[in-house]
C-alpha positions in Angstrom: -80.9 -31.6 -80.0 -78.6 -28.2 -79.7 -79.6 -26.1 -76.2 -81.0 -22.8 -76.6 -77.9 -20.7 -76.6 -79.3 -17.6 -75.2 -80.3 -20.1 -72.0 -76.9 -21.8 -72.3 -75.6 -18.0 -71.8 -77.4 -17.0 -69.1 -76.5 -20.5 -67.2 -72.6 -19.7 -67.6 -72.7 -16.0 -66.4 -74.9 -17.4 -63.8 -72.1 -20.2 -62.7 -69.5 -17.0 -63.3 -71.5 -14.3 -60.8 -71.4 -17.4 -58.5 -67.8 -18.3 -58.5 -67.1 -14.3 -58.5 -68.6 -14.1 -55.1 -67.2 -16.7 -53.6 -63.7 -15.7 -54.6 -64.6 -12.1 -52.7 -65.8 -13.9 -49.6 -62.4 -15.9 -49.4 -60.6 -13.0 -50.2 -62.6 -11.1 -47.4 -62.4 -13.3 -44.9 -58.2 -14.0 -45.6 -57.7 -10.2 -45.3 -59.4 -10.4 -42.3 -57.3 -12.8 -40.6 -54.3 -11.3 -41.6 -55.8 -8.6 -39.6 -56.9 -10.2 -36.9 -53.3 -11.7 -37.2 -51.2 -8.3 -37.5 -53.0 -7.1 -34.5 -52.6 -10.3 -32.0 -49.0 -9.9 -32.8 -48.6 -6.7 -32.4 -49.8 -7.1 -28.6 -47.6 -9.7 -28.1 -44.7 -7.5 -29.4 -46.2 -4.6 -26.6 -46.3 -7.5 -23.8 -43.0 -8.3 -24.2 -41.6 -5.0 -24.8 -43.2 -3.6 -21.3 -42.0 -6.8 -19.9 -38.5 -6.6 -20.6 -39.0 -2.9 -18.9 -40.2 -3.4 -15.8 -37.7 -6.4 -15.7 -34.6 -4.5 -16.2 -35.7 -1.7 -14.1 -33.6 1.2 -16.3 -30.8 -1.6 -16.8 -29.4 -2.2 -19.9 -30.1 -5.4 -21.3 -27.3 -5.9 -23.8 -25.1 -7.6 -22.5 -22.5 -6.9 -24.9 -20.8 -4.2 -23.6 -20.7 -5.8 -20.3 -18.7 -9.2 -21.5 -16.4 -6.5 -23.6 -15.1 -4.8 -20.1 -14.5 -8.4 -18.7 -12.2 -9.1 -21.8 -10.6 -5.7 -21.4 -10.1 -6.2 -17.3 -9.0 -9.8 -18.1 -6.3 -8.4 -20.5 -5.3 -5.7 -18.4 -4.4 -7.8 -15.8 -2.9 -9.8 -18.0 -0.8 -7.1 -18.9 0.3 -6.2 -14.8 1.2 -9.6 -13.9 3.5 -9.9 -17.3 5.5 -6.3 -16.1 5.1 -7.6 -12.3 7.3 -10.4 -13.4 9.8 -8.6 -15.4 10.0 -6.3 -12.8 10.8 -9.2 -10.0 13.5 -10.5 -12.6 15.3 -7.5 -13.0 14.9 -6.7 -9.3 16.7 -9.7 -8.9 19.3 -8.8 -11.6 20.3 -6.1 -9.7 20.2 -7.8 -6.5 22.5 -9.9 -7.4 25.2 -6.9 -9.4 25.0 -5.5 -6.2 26.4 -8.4 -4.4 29.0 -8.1 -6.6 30.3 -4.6 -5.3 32.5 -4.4 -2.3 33.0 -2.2 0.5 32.5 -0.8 4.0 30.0 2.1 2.1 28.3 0.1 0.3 27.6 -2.1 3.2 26.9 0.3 5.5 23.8 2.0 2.6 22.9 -1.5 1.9 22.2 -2.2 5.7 19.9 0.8 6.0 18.0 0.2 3.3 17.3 -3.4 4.6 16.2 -1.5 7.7 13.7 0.9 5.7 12.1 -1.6 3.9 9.6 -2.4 6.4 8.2 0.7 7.0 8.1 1.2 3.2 6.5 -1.5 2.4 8.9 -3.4 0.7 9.1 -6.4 2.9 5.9 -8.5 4.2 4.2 -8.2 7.5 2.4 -11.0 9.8 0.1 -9.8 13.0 -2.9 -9.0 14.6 -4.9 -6.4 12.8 -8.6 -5.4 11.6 -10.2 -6.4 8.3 -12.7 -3.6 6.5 -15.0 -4.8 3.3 -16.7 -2.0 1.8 -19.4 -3.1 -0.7 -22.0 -1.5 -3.1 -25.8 -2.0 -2.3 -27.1 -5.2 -3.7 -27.8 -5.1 -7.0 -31.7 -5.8 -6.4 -32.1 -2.3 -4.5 -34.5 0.1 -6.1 -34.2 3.6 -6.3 -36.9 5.6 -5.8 -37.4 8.8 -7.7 -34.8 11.7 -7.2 -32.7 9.6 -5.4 -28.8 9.9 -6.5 -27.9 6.1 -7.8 -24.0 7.5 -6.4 -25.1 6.6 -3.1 -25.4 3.1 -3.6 -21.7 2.4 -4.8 -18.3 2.4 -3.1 -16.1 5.7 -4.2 -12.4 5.6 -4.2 -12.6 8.3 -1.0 -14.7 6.1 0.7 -11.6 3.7 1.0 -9.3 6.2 1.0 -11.4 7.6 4.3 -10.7 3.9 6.1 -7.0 4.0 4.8 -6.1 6.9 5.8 -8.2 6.6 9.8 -6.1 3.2 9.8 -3.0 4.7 9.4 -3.7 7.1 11.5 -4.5 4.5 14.0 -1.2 3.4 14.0 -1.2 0.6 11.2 2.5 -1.0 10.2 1.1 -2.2 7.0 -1.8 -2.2 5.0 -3.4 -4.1 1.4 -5.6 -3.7 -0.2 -7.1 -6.5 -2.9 -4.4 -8.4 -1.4 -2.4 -5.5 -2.8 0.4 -3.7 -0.3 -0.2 -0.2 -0.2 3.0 2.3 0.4 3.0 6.4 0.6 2.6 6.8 -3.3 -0.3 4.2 -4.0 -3.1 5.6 -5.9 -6.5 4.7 -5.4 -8.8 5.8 -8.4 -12.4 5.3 -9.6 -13.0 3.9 -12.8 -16.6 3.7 -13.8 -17.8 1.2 -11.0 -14.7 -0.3 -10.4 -11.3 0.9 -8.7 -7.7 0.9 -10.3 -4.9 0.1 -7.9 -1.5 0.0 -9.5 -2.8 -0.1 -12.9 -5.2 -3.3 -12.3 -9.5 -2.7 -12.2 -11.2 -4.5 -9.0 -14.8 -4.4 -8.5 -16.6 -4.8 -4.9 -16.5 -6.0 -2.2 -13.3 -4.2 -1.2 -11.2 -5.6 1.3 -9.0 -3.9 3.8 -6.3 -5.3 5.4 -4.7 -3.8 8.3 -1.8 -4.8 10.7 -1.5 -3.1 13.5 -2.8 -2.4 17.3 -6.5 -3.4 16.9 -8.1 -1.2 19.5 -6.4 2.0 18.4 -7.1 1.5 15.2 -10.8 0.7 15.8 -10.6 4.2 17.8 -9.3 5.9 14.7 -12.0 4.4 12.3 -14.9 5.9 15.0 -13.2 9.1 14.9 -12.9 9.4 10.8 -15.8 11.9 9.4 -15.3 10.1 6.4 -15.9 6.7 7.4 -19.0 8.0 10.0 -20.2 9.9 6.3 -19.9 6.1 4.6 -21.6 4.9 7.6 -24.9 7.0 7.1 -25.8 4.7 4.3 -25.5 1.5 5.8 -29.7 1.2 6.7 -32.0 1.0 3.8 -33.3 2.1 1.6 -29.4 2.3 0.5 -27.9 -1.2 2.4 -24.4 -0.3 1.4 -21.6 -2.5 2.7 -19.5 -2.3 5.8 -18.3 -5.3 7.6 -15.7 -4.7 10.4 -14.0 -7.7 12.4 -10.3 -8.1 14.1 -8.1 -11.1 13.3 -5.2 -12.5 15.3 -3.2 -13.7 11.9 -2.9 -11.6 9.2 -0.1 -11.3 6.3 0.6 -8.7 4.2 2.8 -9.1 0.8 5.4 -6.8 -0.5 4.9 -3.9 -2.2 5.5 -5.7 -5.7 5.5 -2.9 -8.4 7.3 -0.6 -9.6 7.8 3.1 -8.2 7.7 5.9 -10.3 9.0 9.4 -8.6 9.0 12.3 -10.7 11.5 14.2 -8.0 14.4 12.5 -6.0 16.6 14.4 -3.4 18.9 11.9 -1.8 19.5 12.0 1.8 22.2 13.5 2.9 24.6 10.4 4.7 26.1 11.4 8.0 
């Protein structure tokens, strides 16, 4: 026997209504946890961000830029050592086509200049002496607000202060970097590092003096400049000064080239 088909209706748009709601209630509760979801990660995206913030402390965290200027130091030095050694092999080229020229002159210009190269810098030195390291504040140090970040880094006339008190203390020779230093050396800043006949060192700086220790100790006291480096030895800036004397010290030669834009020889007697 056939079912009523008006009951037979009413039971399938009953089993329809049924199914239709519990398709909304899935639906409801999925877009719900895709909110839920969207806003627990979101959080976790602020959390992050704020801690990468207070982390850094206004550093930059790419690190990009950073590995770029090693490559670009690395090359430059590169680059100095290759000219530093054609510059020793013709140095010796001409060394030895001067042997090869005769005469009581000659002799006479070729003993003097033997005799100047000391003082110039052109021949290495051994003694007693005083070693300076200037350094920039640790990296660590925070700055509070309004304070001038420039205070907490070494500046090319901060060591051109403790040069020049050391000469003027009487030094016979001084390096820097392990570099000789003559009349004409230039010391410049480059960002945060310092370029000394054409190569890029960072801190610590190291000073190298030969000479008469307790004179040029005098001369250091005496510099305004090195007292003005001095202020910011205590915190909150903790920049670097160490001072000590040393019985043994050696100096290289001045080992690049020189570049004089006027030359008046002397007049020989």
């Amino acid at each position: 026997m056939e079912g009523h088909p008006h009951k037979a209706a009413a039971a399938h748009s009953g089993r329809r209504q049924a199914q239709d709601r519990a398709r909304r209630s899935w639906r409801n509760r999925r877009s719900f946890g895709w909110r839920v979801n969207t806003l627990v990660a979101a959080g976790c995206a602020g959390l992050l961000a704020t801690t990468s913030m207070i982390n850094a402390r206004g550093t930059d965290l790419r690190s990009g830029r950073h590995t770029d200027l090693i490559g670009l130091v690395s090359q430059q030095r590169e680059r100095v050592e290759e000219m530093r050694s054609s510059l020793r092999q013709l140095q010796s080229d001409v060394e030895k086509l001067g042997a090869q020229v005769g005469g009581a002159k000659v002799d006479d210009v070729n003993e003097r200049l033997r005799q100047l190269e000391g003082p110039a810098g052109f021949s290495p030195i051994s003694g007693t002496g005083l070693i300076v390291t200037l350094d920039d504040a640790p990296r660590d140090s925070e700055l509070s607000e309004g304070t001038n970040p420039n205070l907490f880094i070494v500046h090319q006339q901060d060591i051109q202060a403790v040069v020049n008190a050391l000469w003027a203390g009487g030094a016979e020779g001084i390096s820097l970097q392990d570099q000789r230093i003559i009349s004409t050396t230039g010391i410049k800043c480059v960002g945060n590092t310092v370029v000394l006949q054409g190569v890029p060192y960072s801190p610590p700086y190291r000073i190298r003096a030969v000479g008469d220790p307790e004179i040029m100790y005098d001369a250091l006291s005496a510099s305004p400049g090195v007292s003005s480096y001095r202020q910011y030895e205590a915190a909150p800036y903790n920049i670097g000064w160490s001072l000590r004397r040393s019985a043994d010290l050696d100096l290289p030669a001045y080992a690049s080239s020189l570049d004089f834009s006027y030359v008046q020889p002397e007049e020989l007697p």
